[in-house]
MILUM-738597 format. One record per residue: x, z, y of N, C-alpha, C, O in turn; residue number from 1. Coordinates in nm, 4 decimals, decimal comma, padded with zeros to 6 digits. Layout:
// residues N
+----------+----------+----------+----------+----------+----------+----------+----------+----------+----------+----------+----------+-----+
|      n.x |      n.z |      n.y |     ca.x |     ca.z |     ca.y |      c.x |      c.z |      c.y |      o.x |      o.z |      o.y | seq |
+----------+----------+----------+----------+----------+----------+----------+----------+----------+----------+----------+----------+-----+
|        X |        Z |        Y |        X |        Z |        Y |        X |        Z |        Y |        X |        Z |        Y | NUM |
...
+----------+----------+----------+----------+----------+----------+----------+----------+----------+----------+----------+----------+-----+
//
This chain:
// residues 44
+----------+----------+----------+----------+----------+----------+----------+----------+----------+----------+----------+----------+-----+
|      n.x |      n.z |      n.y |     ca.x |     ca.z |     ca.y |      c.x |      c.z |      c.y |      o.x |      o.z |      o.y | seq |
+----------+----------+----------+----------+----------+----------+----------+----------+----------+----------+----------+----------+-----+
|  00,6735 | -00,5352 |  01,4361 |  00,6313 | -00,5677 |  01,5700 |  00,5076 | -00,6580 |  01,5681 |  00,4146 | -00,6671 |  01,6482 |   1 |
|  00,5305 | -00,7150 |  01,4658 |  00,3999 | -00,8474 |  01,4459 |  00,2577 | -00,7827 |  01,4723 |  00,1741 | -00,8241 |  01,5525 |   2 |
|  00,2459 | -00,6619 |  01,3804 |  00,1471 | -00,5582 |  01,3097 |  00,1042 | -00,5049 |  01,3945 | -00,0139 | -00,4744 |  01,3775 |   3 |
|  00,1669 | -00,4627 |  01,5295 |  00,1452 | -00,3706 |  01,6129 |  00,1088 | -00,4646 |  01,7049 | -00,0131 | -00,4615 |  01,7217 |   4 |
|  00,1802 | -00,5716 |  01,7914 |  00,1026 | -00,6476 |  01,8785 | -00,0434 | -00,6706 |  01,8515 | -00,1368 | -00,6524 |  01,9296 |   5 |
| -00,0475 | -00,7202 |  01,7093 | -00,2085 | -00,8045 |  01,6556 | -00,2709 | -00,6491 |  01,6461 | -00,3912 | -00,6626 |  01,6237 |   6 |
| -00,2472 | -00,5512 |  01,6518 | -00,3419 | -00,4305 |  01,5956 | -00,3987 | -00,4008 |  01,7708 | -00,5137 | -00,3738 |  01,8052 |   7 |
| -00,2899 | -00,4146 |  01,8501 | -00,3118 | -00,4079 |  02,0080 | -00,4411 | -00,5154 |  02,0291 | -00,5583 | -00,4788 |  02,0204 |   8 |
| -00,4048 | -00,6365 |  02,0545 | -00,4659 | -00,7644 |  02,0711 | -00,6113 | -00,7560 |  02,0329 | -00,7149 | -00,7832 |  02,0935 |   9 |
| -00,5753 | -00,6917 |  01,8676 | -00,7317 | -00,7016 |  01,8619 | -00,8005 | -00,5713 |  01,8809 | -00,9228 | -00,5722 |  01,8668 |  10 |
| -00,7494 | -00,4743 |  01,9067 | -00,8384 | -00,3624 |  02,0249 | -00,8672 | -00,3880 |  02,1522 | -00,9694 | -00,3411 |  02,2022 |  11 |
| -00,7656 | -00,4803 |  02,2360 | -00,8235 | -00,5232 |  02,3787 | -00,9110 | -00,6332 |  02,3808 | -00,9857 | -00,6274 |  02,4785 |  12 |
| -00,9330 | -00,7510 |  02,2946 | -00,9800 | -00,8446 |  02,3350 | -01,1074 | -00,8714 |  02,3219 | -01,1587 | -00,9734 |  02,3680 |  13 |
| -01,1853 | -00,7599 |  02,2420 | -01,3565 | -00,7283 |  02,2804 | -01,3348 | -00,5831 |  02,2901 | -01,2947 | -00,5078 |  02,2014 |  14 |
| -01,3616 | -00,5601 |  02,3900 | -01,3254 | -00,3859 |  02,4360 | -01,4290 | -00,2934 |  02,3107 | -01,4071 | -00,2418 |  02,2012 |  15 |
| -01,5505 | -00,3101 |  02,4032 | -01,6252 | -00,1783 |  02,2538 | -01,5913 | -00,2364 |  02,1147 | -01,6196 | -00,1606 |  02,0220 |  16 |
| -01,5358 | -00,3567 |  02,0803 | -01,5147 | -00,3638 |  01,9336 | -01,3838 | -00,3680 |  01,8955 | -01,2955 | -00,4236 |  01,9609 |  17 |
| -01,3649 | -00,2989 |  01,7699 | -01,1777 | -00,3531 |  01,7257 | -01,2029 | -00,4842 |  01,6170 | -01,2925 | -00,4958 |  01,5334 |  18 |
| -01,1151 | -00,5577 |  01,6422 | -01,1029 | -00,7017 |  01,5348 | -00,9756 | -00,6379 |  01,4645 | -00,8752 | -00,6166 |  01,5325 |  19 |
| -00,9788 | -00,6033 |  01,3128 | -00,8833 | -00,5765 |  01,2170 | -00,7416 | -00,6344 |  01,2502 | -00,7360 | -00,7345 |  01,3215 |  20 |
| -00,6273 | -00,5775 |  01,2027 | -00,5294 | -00,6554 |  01,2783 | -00,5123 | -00,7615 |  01,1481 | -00,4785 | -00,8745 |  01,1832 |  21 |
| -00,5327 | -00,7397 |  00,9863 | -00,4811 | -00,8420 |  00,9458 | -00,5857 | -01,0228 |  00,9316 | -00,5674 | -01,1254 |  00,8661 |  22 |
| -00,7192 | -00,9655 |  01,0594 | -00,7584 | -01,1116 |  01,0897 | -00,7250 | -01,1612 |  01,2003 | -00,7631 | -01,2762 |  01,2221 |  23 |
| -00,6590 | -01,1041 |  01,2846 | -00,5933 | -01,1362 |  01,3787 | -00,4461 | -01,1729 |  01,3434 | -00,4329 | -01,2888 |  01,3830 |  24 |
| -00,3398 | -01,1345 |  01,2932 | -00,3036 | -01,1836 |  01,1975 | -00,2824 | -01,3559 |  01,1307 | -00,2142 | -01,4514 |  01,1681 |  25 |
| -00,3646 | -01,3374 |  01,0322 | -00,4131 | -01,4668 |  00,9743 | -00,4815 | -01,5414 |  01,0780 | -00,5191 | -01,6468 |  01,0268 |  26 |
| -00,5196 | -01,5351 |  01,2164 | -00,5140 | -01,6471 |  01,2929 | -00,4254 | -01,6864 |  01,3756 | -00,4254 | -01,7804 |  01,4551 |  27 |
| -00,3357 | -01,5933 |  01,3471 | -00,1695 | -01,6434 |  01,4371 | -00,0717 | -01,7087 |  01,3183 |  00,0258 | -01,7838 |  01,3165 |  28 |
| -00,1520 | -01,6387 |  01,2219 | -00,0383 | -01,6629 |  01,0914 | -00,0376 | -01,8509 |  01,0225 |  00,0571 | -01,9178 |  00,9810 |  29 |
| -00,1578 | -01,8793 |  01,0338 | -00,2134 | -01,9447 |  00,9615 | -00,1591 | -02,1212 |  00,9990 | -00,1106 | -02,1999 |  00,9177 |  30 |
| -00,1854 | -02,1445 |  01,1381 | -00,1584 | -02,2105 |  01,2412 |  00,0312 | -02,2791 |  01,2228 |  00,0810 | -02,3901 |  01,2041 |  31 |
|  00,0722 | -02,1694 |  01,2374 |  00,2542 | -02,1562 |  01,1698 |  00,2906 | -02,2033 |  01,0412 |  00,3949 | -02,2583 |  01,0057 |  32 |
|  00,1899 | -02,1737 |  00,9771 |  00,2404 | -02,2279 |  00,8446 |  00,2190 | -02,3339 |  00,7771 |  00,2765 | -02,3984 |  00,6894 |  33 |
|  00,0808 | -02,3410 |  00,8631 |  00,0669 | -02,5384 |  00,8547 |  00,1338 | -02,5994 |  00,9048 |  00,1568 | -02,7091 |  00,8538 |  34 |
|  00,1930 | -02,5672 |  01,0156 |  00,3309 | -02,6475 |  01,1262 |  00,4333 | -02,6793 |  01,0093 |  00,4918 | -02,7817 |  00,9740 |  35 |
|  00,4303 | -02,5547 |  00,9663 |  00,5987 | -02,5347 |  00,8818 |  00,5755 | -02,6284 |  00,7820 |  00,6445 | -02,7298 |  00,7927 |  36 |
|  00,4567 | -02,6220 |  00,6370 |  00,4217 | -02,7062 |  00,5771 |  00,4352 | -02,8697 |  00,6004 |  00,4926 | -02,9535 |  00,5310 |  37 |
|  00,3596 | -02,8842 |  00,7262 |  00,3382 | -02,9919 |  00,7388 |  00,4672 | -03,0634 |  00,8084 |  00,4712 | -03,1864 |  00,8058 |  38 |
|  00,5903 | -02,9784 |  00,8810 |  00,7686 | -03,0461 |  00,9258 |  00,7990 | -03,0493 |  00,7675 |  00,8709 | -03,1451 |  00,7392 |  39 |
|  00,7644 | -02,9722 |  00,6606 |  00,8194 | -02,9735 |  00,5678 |  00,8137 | -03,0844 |  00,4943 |  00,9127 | -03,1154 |  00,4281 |  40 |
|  00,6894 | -03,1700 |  00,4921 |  00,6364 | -03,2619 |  00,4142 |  00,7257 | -03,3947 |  00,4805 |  00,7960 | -03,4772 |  00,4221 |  41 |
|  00,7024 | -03,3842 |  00,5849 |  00,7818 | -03,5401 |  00,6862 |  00,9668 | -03,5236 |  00,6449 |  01,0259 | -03,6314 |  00,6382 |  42 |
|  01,0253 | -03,4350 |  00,6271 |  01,1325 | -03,4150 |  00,5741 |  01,1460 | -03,4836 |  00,4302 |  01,2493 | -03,5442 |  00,4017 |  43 |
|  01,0483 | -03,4738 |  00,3477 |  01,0868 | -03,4914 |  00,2000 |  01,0812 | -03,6447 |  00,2265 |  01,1055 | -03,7240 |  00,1355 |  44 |
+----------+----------+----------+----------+----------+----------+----------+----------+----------+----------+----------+----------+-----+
//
């Protein structure tokens, strides 16, 4: 579902252009995992 939203997203969000889905992707992805990283670190 991930794959398919971001493959959507980035066909609508500059119409004549497609943005690849796995850089769209890695800017939803990326964001999350520093969150996660960084609850992870305040835990230890």
């Amino acid at each position: 579902m991930l794959v398919l939203a971001t493959d959507t997203l980035g066909r609508l969000a500059f119409a004549p252009l497609q943005i690849p889905a796995g850089i769209v992707i890695a800017l939803v992805g990326c964001p999350f995992f520093v969150v996660l990283l960084w609850r992870r670190r305040d835990a230890l």
